[in-house]
C-alpha positions as CSV (number, residue, x, y, z in Angstrom):
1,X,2.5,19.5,0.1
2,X,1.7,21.4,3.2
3,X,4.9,20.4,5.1
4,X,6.8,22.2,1.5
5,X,4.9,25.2,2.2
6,X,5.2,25.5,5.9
7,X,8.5,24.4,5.2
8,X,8.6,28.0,2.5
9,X,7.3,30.2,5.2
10,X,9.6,29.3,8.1
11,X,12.5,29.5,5.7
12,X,10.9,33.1,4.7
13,X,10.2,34.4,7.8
14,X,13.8,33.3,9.4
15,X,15.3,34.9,6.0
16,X,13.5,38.1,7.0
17,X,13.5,38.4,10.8
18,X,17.7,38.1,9.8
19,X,17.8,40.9,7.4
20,X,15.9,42.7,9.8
21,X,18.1,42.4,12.7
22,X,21.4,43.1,10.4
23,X,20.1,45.9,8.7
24,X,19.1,47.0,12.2
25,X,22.1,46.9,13.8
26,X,24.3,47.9,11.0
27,X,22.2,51.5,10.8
28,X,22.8,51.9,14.5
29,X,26.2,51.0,14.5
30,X,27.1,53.2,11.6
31,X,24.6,56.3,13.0
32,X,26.2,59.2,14.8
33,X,25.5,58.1,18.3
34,X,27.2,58.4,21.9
35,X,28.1,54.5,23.2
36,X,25.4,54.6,25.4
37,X,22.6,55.5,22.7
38,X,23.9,53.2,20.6
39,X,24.1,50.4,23.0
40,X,20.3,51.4,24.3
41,X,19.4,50.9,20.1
42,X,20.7,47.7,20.1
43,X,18.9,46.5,23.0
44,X,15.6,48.0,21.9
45,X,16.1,46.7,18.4
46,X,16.5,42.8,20.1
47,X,13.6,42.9,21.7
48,X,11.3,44.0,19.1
49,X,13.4,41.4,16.7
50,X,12.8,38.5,19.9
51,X,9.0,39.1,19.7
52,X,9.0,39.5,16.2
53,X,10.0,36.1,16.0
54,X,8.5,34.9,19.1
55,X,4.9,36.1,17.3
56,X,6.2,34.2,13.9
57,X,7.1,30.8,15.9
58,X,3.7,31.1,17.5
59,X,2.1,31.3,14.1
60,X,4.0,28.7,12.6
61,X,3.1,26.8,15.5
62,X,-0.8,27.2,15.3
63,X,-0.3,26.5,11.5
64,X,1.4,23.1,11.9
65,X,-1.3,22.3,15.3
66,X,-4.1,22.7,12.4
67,X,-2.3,20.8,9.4
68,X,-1.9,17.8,12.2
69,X,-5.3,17.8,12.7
70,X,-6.3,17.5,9.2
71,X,-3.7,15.0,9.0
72,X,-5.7,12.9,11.6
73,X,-8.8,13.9,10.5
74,X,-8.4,12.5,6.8
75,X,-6.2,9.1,8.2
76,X,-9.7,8.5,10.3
77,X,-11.9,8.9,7.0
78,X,-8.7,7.0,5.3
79,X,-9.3,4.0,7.8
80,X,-13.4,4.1,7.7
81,X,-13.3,3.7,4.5
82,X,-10.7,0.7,4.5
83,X,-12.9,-0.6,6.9
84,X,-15.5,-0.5,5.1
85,X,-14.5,-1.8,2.0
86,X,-12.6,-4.8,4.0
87,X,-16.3,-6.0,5.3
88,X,-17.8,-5.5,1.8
89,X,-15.6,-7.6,0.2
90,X,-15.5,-10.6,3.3
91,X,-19.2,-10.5,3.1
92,X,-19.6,-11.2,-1.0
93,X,-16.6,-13.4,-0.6
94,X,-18.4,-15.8,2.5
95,X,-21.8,-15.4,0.7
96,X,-23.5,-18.5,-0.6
97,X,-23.9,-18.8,-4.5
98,X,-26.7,-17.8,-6.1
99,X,-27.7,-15.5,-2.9
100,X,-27.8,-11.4,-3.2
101,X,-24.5,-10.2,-0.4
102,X,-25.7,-8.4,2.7
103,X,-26.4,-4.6,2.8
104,X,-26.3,-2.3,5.8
């Protein structure tokens, strides 16, 4: 489920950083501007879209850095709890009839 909605929010985000750039350069291009100003736009407008998506990547990337670490956290509670019920049920099946199984 969180890999779908990280999965959503990259999608989004690419979708919009996109748009942005093309709307971008398609109101400089068609703007009444020398070469030169136009070129300068274009530049300017790729940087701010380059961090713009540099900042979103970054975010992304501390979203999926916590999600792993949920991921390990519950497959080590996941395990523990195997574990656990493994020895429970090797102790009540090597106890002696008759006699109450072990407790910790």
């Amino acid at each position: 489920m969180a890999d779908n909605r990280n999965s959503c929010f990259v999608e989004a985000t690419l979708s919009f950083l996109i748009g942005t750039a093309t709307g971008f350069v398609l109101g400089v291009l068609f703007a009444p501007a020398s070469g030169e100003e136009t070129r300068k736009k274009i530049h300017e407008g790729a940087v701010k879209t380059g961090e713009k998506a540099k900042e979103s990547y970054e975010k992304v990337a501390r979203e999926a850095e916590k999600g792993i670490k949920v991921v390990k956290e519950k497959t080590a509670e996941g395990i523990d709890t195997i574990k656990d019920f493994v020895e429970k049920k090797k102790t009540e099946l090597f106890k002696k009839p008759g006699e109450e199984p072990a407790k910790k």
